[in-house]
N, C-alpha and C positions, 0 to 999 in steps of 0.2 A: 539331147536332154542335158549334158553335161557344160553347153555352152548356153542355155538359158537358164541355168540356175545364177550364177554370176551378174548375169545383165537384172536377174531381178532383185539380187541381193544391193546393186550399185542403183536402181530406181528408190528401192524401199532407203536406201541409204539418204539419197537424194531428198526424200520427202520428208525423210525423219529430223533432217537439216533444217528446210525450213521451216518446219512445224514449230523447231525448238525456236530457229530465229523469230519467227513470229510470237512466241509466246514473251520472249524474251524482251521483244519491241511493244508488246502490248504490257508489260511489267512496267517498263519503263517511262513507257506514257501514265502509265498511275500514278508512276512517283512523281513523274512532271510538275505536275502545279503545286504541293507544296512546297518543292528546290523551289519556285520560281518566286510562292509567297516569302521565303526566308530570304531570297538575294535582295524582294524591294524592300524590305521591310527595313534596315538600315539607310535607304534615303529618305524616309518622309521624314524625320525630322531635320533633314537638310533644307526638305525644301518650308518646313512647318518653321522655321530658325532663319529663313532670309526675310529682312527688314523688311517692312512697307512700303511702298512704291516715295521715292521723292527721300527715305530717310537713307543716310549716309552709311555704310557697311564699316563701325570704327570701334577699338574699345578704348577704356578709360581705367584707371587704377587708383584714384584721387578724387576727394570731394574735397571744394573750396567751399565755405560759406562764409559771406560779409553780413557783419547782423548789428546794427545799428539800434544803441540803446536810448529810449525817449526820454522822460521827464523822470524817472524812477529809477534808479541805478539796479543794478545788478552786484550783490555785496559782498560775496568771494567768500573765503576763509572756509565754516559751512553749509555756505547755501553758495552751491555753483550747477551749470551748466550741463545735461547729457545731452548725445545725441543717439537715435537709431534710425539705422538706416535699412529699411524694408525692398527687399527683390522682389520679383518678378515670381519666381520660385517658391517663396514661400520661408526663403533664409532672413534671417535678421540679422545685424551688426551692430554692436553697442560701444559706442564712444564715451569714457564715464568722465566727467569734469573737464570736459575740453575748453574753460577759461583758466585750467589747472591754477585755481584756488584764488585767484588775482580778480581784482574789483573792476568794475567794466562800470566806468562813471557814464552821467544823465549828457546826453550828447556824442557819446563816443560810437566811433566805427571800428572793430572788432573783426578781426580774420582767424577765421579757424580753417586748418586741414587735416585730413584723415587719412587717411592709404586705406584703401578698401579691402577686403581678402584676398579677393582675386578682381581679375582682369574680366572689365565684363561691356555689355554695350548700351551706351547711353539709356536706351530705352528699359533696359532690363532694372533700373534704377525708379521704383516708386513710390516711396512716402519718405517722407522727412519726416520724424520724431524728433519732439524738443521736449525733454525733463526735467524741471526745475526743482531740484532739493529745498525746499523755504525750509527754515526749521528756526523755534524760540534758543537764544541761546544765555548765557552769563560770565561774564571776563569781567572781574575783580576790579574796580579801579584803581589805581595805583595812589598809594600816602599823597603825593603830590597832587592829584587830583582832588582826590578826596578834600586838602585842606583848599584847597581853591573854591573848591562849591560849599565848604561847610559854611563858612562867615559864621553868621549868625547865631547859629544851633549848634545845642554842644548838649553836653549830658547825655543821658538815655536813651533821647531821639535820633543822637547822629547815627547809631547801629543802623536802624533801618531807613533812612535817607542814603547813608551810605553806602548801602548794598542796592539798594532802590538803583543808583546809579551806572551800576553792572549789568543790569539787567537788559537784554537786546529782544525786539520782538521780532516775531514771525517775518522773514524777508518777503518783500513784494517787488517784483520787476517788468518795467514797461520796454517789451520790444518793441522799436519803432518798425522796424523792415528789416526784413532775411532774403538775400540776394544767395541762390547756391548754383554750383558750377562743376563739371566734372571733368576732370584735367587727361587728358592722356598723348601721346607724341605726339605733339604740334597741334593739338585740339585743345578747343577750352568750349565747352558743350554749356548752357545754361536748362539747370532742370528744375529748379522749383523758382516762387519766389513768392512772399508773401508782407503783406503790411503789419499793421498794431497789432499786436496782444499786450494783454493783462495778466501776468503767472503773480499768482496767490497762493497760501497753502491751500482752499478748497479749490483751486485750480492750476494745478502744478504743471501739465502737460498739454501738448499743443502737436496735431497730425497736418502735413502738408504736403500735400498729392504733385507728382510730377506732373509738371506740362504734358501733353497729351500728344503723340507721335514727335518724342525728339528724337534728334538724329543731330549728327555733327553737322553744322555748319561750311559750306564751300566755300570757296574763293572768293566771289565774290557778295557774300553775304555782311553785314553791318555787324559787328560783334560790341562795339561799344562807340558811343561819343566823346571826345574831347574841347573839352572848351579853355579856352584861352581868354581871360578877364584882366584891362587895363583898367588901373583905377585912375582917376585923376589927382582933384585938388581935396580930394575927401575920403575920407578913409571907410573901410565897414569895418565898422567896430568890434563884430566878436560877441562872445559871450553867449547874452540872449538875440543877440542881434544879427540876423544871418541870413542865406541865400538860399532858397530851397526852387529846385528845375522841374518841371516835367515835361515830359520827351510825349509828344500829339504823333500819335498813327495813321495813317491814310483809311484806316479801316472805324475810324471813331473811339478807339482805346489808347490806353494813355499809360505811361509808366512817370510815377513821382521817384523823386531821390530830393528828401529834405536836409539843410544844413550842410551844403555841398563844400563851405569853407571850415568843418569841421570846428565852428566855435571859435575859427582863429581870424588874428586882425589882419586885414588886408592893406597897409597900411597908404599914405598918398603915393602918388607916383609908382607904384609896385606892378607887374605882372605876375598873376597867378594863377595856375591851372587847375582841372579837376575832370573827373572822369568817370562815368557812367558805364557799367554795365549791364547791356540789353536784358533783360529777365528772360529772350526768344531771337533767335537770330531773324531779320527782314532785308531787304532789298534796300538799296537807300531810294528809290522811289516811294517807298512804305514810310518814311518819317516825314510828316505835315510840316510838326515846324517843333519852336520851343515855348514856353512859357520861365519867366522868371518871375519871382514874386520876394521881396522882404520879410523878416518877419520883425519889421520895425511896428511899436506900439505909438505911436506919435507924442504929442503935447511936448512937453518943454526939455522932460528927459529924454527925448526918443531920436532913435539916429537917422541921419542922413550919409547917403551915400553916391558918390560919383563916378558912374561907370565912364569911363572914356572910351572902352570898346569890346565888343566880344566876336569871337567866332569860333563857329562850333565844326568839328572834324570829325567825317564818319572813319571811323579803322574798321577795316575786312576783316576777313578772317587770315589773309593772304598776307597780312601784316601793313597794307599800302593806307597811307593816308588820303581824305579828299573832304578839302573844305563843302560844306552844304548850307551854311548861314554866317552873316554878319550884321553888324549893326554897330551905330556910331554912338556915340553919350549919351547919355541919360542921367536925371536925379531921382537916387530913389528917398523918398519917402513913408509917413505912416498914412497919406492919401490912396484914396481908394479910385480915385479919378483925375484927368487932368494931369497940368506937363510934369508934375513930381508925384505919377499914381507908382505905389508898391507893387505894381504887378504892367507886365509888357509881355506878347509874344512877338515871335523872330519867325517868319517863315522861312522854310527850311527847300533849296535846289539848289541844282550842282553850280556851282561856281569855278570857272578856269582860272 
């Protein structure tokens, strides 16, 4: 008796052991599946945060915008310029006067940049906000002035002629086109872009939606055109008188850039260039060809022009040049047909 007390006391042991290991293994299986919901639960936004299939994995910390003013200037002093810049997120960024107070005349091409808050990815970038401050204002004329406009009137009436003269109205400004771009190491990404508005004071502000799946552009993608213009025995004159491109798609869409010589004279015998950035990165199989057009009025005031030769260079993004058009002389005129018509396209393939 004294030796089976022992052997049951080491059985009852035995079972008590695993009794406990099993409860303790079935403890552990309960806890199982929420450890295992809190381990996945820090990747889905890893994988919910990876690009679209085809878009480039890249960030950016800079918006460029190029904003071309029309027929209306844009008049500084107190009526300038906002910008905001709307996320993905739901954050907003406000750029306040970024023509910091300075007149942006009827023709002119205009570069603005920003630094963003943070570092973020092309696509996480969605509306472009444009602000226009219009407002009435009154700046004194000066004695000098005043005796310039008075001549004739004098007495009692000059008082209000001559404040009359001070007097500034409500600013109005025609943007011609807003080219925007988001800069980051060795990326120049295009995210929005857009044609004409009209800012009034009942229409001060203007929203413009990013391109839809951008991503950085690779190697070998077209990031912009360059052209190369020989004049000959004839000059383009300038002023109102000017060169406006647009860039034909293989897909049937078309991007314009008006007043490519920026109002200036080209004068005879000159080379001079000008450059286009894509509004979307394509393929150079993707660009059709060019269109050039005058904006000569004809009749007896109106200009003529001698192109001696163009050709146009796709740049990658890879920084490499590759002629894709050329073409030999032409006269432009204010004809709308015929050997001196205002308007010619260039078809556009690879050229060795």
């Amino acid at each position: 008796m004294k030796e089976i007390k022992p052997r049951k006391r080491m059985i009852f042991g035995k079972r008590a052991l695993m009794i406990t290991c099993a409860l303790v293994a079935a403890a552990y299986g309960q806890a199982t599946p929420p450890n295992r919901g809190v381990l996945m639960r820090p990747q889905a936004p890893t994988l919910l945060q990876r690009p679209a299939f085809g878009v480039s994995a890249c960030t950016v910390g800079m918006l460029d915008l190029r904003i071309t003013t029309g027929n209306d200037d844009l008049r500084g002093g107190n009526d300038n310029l906002s910008v905001k810049i709307h996320y993905a997120n739901g954050d907003m960024q406000t750029a306040a006067n970024v023509n910091k107070g300075a007149n942006w005349p009827n023709q002119s091409v205009n570069t603005v940049s920003i630094n963003l808050t943070r570092q973020v990815a092309p696509n996480e970038i969605k509306q472009i906000g444009l602000v226009h401050s219009a407002q009435a204002g009154y700046n004194p004329p000066s004695a000098r002035q005043g005796a310039l406009t008075a001549s004739p009137v004098s007495g009692p009436m000059l008082g209000p002629i001559y404040g009359a003269q001070g007097i500034e109205s409500e600013d109005n400004w025609d943007m011609a086109e807003l080219q925007a771009f988001a800069l980051g190491k060795g990326v120049n990404v295009p995210i929005a872009s857009s044609g004409f508005h009209r800012f009034t004071g009942s229409n001060p502000s203007f929203d413009i939606n990013a391109h839809p799946g951008v991503g950085c552009p690779t190697g070998k993608q077209v990031k912009s055109i360059s052209f190369t213009f020989s004049t000959a025995d004839d000059d383009l004159r300038g002023g109102k008188d000017n060169l406006n491109i647009t860039i034909l798609f293989a897909d049937g869409t078309s991007q314009a850039a008006n007043n490519v010589n920026h109002s200036q004279n080209w004068p005879n015998g000159s080379t001079k260039g000008a450059e286009i950035l894509l509004s979307r990165p394509v393929t150079i199989d993707q660009i059709r060809g060019f269109t050039l057009e005058d904006t000569f009025t004809g009749a007896s005031g109106g200009d003529n022009w001698n192109m001696a030769s163009v050709q146009a260079d796709a740049v990658l993004a890879d920084g490499t040049y590759h002629a894709i058009a050329k073409s030999g002389f032409h006269r432009f005129s204010g004809d709308w047909s015929g050997p001196k018509a205002k308007q010619i396209t260039i078809s556009a393939h690879p050229i060795n």
